[in-house]
SEDRENBA-744136 format. One record per residue (C-alpha): residue number from 1; residue in three letters; z, y, x. Coordinates in steps of 0.5 Angstrom, whole numbers. Layout:
BEGIN
k,r,c3,c2,c1
NUM,Ala,Z,Y,X
...
***
This chain:
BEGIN
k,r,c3,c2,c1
1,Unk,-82,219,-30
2,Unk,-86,215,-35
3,Unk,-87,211,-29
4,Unk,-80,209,-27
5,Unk,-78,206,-35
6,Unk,-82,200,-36
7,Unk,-81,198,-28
8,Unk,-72,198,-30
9,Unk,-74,195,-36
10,Unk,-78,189,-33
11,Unk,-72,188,-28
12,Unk,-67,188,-34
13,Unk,-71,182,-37
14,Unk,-72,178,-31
15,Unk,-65,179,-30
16,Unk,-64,176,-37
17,Unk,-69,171,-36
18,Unk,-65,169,-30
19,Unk,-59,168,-32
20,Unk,-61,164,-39
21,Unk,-63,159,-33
22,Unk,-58,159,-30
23,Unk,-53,159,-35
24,Unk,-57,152,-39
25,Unk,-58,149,-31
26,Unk,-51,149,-31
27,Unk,-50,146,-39
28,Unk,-55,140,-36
29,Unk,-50,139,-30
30,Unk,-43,139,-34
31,Unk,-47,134,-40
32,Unk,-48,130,-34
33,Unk,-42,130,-31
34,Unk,-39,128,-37
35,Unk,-44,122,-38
36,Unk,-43,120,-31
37,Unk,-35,120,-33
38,Unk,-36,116,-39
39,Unk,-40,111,-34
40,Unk,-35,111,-29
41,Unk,-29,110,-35
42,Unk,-33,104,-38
43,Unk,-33,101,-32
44,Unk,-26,102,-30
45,Unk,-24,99,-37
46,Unk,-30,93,-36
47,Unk,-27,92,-28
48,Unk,-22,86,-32
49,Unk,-27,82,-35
50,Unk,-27,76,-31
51,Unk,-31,69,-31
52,Unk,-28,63,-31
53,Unk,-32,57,-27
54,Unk,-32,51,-31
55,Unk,-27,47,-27
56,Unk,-23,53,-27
57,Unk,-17,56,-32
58,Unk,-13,63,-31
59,Unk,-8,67,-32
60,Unk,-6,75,-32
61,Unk,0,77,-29
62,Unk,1,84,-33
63,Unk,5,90,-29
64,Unk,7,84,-25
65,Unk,10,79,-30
66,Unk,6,72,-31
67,Unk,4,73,-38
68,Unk,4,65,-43
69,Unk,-4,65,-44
70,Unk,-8,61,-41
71,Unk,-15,62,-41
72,Unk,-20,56,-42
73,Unk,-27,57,-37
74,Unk,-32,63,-40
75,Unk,-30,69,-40
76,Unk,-23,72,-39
77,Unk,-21,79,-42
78,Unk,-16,83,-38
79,Unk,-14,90,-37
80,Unk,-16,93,-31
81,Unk,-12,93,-25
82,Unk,-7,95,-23
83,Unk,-5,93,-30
84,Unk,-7,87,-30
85,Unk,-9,82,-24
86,Unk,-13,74,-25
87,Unk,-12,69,-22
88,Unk,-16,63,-22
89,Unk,-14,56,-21
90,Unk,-18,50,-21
91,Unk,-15,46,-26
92,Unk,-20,40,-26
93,Unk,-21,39,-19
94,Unk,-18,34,-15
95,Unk,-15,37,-9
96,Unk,-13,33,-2
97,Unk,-8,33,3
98,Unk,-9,30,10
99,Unk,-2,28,13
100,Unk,-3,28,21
101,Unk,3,30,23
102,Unk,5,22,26
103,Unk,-1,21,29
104,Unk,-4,22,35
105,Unk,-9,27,38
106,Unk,-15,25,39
107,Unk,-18,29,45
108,Unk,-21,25,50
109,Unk,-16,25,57
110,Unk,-20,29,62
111,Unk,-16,30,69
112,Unk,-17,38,67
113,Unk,-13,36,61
114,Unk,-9,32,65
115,Unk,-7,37,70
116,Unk,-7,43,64
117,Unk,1,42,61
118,Unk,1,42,54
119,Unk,2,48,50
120,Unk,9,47,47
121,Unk,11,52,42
122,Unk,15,58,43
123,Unk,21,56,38
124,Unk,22,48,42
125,Unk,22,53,49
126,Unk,28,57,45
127,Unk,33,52,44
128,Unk,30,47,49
129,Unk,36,46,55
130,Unk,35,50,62
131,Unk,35,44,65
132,Unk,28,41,61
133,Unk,24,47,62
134,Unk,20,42,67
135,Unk,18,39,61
136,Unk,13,44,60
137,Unk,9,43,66
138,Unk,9,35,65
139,Unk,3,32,63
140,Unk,3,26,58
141,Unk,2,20,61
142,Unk,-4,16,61
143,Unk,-5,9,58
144,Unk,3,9,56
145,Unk,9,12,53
146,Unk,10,17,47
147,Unk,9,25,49
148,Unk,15,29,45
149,Unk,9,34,45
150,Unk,2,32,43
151,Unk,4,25,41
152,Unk,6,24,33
153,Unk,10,19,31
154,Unk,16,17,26
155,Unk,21,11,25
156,Unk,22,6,21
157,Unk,28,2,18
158,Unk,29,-3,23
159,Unk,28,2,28
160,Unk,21,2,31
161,Unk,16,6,32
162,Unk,10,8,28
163,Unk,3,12,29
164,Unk,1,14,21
165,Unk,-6,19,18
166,Unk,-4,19,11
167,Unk,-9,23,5
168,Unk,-6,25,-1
169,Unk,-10,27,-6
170,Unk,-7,31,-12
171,Unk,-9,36,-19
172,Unk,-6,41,-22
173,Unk,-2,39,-28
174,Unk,2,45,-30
175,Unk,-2,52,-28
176,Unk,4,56,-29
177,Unk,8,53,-25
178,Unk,4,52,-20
179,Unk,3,60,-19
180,Unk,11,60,-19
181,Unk,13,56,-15
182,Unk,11,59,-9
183,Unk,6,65,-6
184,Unk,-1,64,-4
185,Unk,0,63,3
186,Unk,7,59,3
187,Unk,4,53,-2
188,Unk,0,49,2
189,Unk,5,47,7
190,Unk,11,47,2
191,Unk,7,41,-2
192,Unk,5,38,6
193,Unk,12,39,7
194,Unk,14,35,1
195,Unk,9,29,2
196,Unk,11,29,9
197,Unk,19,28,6
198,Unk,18,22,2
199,Unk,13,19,6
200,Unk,19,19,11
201,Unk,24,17,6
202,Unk,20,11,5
203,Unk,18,9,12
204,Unk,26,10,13
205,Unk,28,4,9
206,Unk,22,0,10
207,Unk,22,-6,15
208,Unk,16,-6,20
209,Unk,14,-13,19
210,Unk,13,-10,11
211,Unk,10,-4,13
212,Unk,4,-8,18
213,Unk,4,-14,13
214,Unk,2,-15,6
215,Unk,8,-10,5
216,Unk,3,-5,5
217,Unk,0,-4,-1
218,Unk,8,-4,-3
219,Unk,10,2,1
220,Unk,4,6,-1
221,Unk,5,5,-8
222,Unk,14,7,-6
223,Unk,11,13,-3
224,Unk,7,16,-8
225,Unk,12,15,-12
226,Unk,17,17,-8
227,Unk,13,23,-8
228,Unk,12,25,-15
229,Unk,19,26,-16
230,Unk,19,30,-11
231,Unk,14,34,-13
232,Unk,17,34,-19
233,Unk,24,36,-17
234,Unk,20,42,-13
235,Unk,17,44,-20
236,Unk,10,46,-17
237,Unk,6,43,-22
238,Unk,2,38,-20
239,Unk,0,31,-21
240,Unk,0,26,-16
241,Unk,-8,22,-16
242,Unk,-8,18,-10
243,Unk,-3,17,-4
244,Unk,-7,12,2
245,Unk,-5,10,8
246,Unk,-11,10,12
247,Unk,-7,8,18
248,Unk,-1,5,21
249,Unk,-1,2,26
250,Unk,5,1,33
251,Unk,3,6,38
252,Unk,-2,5,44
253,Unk,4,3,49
254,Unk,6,-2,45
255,Unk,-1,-6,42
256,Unk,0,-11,46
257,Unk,7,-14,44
258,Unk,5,-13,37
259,Unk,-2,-16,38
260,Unk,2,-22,40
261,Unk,7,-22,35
262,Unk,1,-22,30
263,Unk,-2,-28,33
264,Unk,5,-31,33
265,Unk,6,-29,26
266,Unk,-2,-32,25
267,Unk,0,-39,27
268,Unk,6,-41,25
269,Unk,2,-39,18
270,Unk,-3,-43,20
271,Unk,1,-50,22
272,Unk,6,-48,16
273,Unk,-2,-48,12
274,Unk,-3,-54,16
275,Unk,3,-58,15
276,Unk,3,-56,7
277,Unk,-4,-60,6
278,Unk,-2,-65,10
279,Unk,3,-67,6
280,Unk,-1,-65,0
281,Unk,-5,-71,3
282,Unk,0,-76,6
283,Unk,6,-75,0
284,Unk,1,-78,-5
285,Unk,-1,-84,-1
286,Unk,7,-85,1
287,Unk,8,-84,-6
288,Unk,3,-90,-8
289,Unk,4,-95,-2
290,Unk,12,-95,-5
291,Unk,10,-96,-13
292,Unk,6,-102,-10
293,Unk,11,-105,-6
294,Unk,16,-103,-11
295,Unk,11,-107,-16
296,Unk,10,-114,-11
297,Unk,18,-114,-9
298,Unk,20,-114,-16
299,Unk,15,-120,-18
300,Unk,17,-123,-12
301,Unk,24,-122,-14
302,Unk,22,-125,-21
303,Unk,18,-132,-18
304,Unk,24,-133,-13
305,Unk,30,-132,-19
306,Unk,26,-136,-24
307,Unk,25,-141,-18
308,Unk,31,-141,-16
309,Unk,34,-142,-23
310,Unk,30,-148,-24
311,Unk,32,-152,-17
312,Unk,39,-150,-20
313,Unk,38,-153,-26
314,Unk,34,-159,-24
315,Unk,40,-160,-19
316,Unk,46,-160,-25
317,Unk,42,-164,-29
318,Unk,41,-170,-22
319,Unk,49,-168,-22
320,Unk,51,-170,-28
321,Unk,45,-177,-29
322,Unk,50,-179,-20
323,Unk,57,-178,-24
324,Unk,55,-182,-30
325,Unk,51,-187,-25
326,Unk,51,-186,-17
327,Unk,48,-192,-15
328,Unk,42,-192,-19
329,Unk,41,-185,-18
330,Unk,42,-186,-9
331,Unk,38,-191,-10
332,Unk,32,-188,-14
333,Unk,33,-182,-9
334,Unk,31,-187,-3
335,Unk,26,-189,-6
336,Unk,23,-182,-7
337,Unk,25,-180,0
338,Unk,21,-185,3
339,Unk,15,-186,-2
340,Unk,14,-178,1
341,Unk,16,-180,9
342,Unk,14,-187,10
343,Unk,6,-185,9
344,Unk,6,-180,14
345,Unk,9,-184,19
346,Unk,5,-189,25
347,Unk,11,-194,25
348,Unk,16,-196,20
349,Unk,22,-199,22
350,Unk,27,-200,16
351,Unk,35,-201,18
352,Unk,40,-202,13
353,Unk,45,-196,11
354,Unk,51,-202,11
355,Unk,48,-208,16
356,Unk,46,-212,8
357,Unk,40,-213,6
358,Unk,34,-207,4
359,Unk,32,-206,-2
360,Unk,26,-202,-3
361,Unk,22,-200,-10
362,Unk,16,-196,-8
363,Unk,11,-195,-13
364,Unk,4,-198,-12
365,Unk,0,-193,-8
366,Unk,-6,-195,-12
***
């Protein structure tokens, strides 16, 4: 029995020993558990904190609803979601649009591609009429013509055919109206869709002489202009860079008739080139040549009036020395005719004007 007591009173202390561990193994636990917890909600609460890139600014839609601040680069300091959501925009980064919809596909025309038919989209299958399904299964012809399909194009003023690449390049200006506008997913093609709808408008009301010629410059700026109002009246927020017309050109089918317009154009600007510096040349020679005989028609003009006037002269003055002596002054006139004619002449032979006698005064030829 003595035996028996110090056995049942080790156990008793054991049992306490036990279970004291087990009682601070499970304190240990919850102090854990409960650091971890803290942890975890300091997590959750940090998770809003965003980083801003340089060329970025940002904005917190709360619960749903754009919030009025914007949020410069660094870091942005938000609730953490689902109570608040960031979206980064990058503001100062120039952003580009490449406008092929009037162009041409560049794959290469292979006789696997020819015997292919071109994939035609489903809603173009729905409304095209029973009798054109034939379409779907005609290749596009090699070398001419347009393919409604695979060959893009669009019209100008005068009703010709252009092939267009076109590149847009854009900022944006006003980031809360550039996350308003539209969704994510749907804002891309709606500003492709915009650019596309001015440049179309333009092209529209363009000649194609201007749109090939020196007019190009014109419409592109008609363009971009064009395209800003439109973007505006869209209120996407965004800023037109840059609107370039990288090619304009008339379709493959019709580069030969173009081409000799071109030439035609070219030389009748060459010969009406030439044509100006001929006359640039000649109309001051013209202009030279008839100053001078101007000039010497006028002097002889002169030489002739003055001489002229002095026979004329020399003629009343004869006239009026005959009226006051007609005799004298025949006589001297005789004399003077014949002092001229007589030396000049081999035979002489002097008749009288009346059959009287002659009477001649010649001065002495010494």
């Amino acid at each position: 029995m003595s035996d028996d007591a110090p056995l049942s009173a080790r156990r008793r202390a054991a049992g306490v020993s036990s279970g004291q561990a087990l009682f601070g193994a499970l304190a240990a636990t919850i102090r854990l558990l409960r650091w971890l917890l803290f942890g975890l909600v300091a997590l959750y609460l940090c998770s809003g904190i965003t980083r801003v890139a340089p060329n970025e600014d940002a904005v917190v839609y709360r619960l749903g609803r754009l919030q009025r601040e914007l949020h410069p680069p660094g870091l942005c300091f938000a609730l953490p979601a689902p109570i608040d959501r960031v979206v980064k925009i990058p503001t100062r980064t120039q952003h580009e649009v490449l406008l092929h919809a009037w162009a041409p596909e560049e794959t290469a025309v292979t006789p696997a591609a020819v015997a292919a038919p071109p994939q035609i989209p489903a809603s173009l299958l729905a409304v095209m009429p029973q009798g054109n399904a034939g379409l779907a299964a005609t290749p596009p012809p090699t070398g001419r013509g347009l393919h409604p399909v695979t060959d893009g194009y669009t019209l100008t003023g005068d009703t010709n055919i252009v092939q267009a690449r076109l590149t847009a390049r854009y900022r944006i200006a006003d980031p809360f109206a550039y996350v308003a506008a539209a969704q994510p997913a749907a804002r891309e093609p709606l500003i492709e869709a915009a650019l596309m709808d001015a440049a179309t408008h333009v092209l529209a009301q363009a000649r194609i002489d201007d749109a090939l010629g020196s007019g190009l410059e014109s419409l592109r700026a008609r363009v971009r202009d064009a395209a800003q109002r439109r973007l505006e009246t869209l209120r996407l927020g965004l800023e037109l860079v840059a609107f370039e017309v990288n090619a304009l050109t008339p379709p493959q089918a019709t580069a030969s008739a173009f081409a000799d317009v071109t030439s035609a154009q070219v030389e009748a600007r060459t010969t009406l080139e030439q044509a100006r510096t001929y006359r640039a040349q000649t109309a001051p020679r013209a202009s030279s040549d008839a100053f001078r005989v101007r000039q010497q028609a006028g002097a002889e003009a002169r030489e002739i009036i003055a001489r002229a006037r002095g026979e004329a002269a020399s003629f009343l003055a004869l006239l009026a020395e005959h009226r006051a002596a007609p005799s004298l002054v025949e006589a001297r006139l005789r004399a003077e005719t014949l002092e001229q004619v007589l030396p000049r002449m081999k035979a002489k032979t002097l008749l009288p004007a009346d059959g009287g006698q002659v009477n001649i005064y010649l001065r002495d030829p010494k």
